[in-house]
N, C-alpha and C positions, 0 to 999 in steps of 0.2 A: 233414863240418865239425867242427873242435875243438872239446872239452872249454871248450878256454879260452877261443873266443868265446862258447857259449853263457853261459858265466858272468858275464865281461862285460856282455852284455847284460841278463842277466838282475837282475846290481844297478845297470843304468845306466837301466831302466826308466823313472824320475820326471824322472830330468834329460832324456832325451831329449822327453819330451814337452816341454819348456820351449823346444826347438829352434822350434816352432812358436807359440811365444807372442807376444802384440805389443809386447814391452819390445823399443825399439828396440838392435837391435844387427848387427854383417855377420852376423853367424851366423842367428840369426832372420830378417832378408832374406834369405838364402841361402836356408834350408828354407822358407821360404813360396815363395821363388820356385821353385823346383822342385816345389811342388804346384801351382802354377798351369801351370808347363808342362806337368807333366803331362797336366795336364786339356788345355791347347792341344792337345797331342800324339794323345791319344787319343780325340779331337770326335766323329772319322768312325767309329770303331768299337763293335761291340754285341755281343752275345751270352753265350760265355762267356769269365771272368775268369781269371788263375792269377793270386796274388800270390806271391812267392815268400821276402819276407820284409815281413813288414806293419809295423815296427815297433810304435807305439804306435798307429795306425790311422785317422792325419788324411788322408794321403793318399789309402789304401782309402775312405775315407767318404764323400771328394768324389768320385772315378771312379763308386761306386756311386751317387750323388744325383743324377749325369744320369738314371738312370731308362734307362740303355739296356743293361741286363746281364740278364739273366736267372738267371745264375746263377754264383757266386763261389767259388774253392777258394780259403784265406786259410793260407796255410803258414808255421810260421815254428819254428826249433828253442828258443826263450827261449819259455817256458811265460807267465813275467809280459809278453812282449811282446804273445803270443799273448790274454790275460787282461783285456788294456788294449783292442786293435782293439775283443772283444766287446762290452766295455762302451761304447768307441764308438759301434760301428754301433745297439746295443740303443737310445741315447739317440736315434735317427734311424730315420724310416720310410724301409727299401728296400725296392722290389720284387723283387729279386732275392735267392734261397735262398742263403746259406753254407754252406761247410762249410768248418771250423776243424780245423785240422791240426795238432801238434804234432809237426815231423817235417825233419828233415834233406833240404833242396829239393836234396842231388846223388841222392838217393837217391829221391825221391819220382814217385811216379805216380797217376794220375785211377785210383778202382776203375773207374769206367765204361771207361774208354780212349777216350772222345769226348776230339776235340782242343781246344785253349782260341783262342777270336778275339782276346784279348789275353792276354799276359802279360807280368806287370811286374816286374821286377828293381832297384829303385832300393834304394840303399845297403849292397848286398850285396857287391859283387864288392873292394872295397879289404879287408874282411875276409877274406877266403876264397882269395884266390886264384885261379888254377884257370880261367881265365878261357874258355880256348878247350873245354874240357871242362865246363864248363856252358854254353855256349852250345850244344852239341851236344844236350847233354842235356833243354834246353829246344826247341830247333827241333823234337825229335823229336816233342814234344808240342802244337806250333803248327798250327793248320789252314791249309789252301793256301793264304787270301785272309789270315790273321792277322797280328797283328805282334806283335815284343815292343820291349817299352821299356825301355832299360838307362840306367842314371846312373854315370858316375865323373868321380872328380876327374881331372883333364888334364896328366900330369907334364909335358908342354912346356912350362908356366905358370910363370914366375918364383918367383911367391908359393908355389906348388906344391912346386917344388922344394928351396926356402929351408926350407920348414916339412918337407918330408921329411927333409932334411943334420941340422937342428939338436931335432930328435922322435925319430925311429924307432928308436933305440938306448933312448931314455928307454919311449916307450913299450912296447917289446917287453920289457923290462925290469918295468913294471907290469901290463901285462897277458899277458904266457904268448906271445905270438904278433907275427908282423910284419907291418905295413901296407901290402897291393899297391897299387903304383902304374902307370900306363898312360897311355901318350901316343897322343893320335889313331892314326897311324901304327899302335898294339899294334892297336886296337880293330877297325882296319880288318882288320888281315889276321888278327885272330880270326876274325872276321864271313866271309870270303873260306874259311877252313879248314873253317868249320860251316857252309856253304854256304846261306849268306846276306848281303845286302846292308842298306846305308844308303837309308833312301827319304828321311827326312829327320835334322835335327838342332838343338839349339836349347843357346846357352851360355849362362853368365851367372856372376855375382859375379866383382868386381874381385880379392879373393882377397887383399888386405894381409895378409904373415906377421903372424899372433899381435896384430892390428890391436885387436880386443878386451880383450886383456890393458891396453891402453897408455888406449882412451878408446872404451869399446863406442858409444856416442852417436853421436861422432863419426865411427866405422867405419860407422853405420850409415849418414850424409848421405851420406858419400862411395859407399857402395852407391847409394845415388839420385840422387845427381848423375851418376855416370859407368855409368847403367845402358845406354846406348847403344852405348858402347864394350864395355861387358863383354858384348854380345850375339854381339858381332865376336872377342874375346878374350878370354872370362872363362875362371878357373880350372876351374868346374862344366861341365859338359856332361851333354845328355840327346839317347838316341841312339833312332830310332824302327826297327827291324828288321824285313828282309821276306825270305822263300824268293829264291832269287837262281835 
């Protein structure tokens, strides 16, 4: 993984937490709903956890408050993102043991080499790239009955698209590096090469290019009004992975 994402994240620390706050906006619906599916996503399973990039550690906090893990490896290469999950999870009683890693997830392995029954991957892959080479890299650490859970944004998505044409010049420009993007279709035949399958999936956010810039309020009603439709066609997706 780059220099230049770890740095990134490293001073995006505060603002990202803000992604999960309840000032109405698409973005704040967006990441809240994607820790709810989460959690939908991952109901049926227990034991052991991989996180593979915990951000700030809202999502990590509710997986572990089901009370069904035993035990949680929290990996992430941003020191301060790494700084934040602990300071989460410490504000909450789990019963499940962490261990906090500060460490490059293409590079990383369990000392034990016990497999993990889940492992989650949300918000990793548009940074990073690399898509079918970490998914390899993760399978290998998946137990027979496991799954992992991956999230990206959906470049067949109008909005998707629009905000990649008129960004990604800008942003590769500000920060060091460029923004992967992936259409169902990529994911699939990732999934297919690391020999692995779709058991399930779940989409969401309507996804209005730069909808925030213009009237966050009002991006956020239309996140809730048309959350029906974005289940069926949202920009977001979250993909639940199993051994094929």
């Amino acid at each position: 993984m780059s220099a230049p994402v770890l740095e990134m994240f490293d001073n995006f620390t505060e603002g990202y937490r803000d992604h999960f706050s309840t000032k109405p906006s698409a973005r704040t619906y967006s990441f809240r709903k994607r820790l709810s599916l989460a959690c939908e996503l991952a109901a049926g399973l227990s034991g052991r956890m991989l996180e593979c990039a915990a951000g700030t550690g809202e999502i990590t906090n509710a997986l572990l408050g089901s009370g069904r893990f035993t035990e949680a490896s929290i990996v992430d290469i941003s020191p301060q993102m790494l700084d934040s999950t602990k300071r989460i999870l410490t504000q909450h009683e789990h019963s499940a043991r962490c261990d906090f890693v500060n460490y490059d997830i293409f590079k990383y392995r369990p000392e034990s080499g016990e497999p993990y029954d889940l492992i989650v991957c949300l918000g990793l892959v548009a940074h990073t790239g690399r898509l079918g080479e970490l998914l390899e890299h993760l399978r290998s650490m998946l137990a027979d009955n496991g799954a992992l859970l991956l999230q990206t944004s959906l470049d067949d998505h109008l909005g998707t698209r629009i905000v990649r044409a008129l960004s990604s010049r800008r942003y590769a420009s500000r920060f060091g590096y460029s923004v992967s993007y992936y259409r169902h279709q990529d994911i699939l035949d990732a999934c297919k090469e690391a020999d692995l399958k779709v058991t399930d999936m779940r989409r969401h956010t309507v996804g209005i290019p730069f909808g925030d810039r213009v009237w966050a309020r009002g991006s956020y009603h239309v996140e809730r009004q048309l959350e029906s439709w974005a289940a069926r066609h949202g920009a977001e997706a979250l993909y639940l992975l199993g051994h094929s």
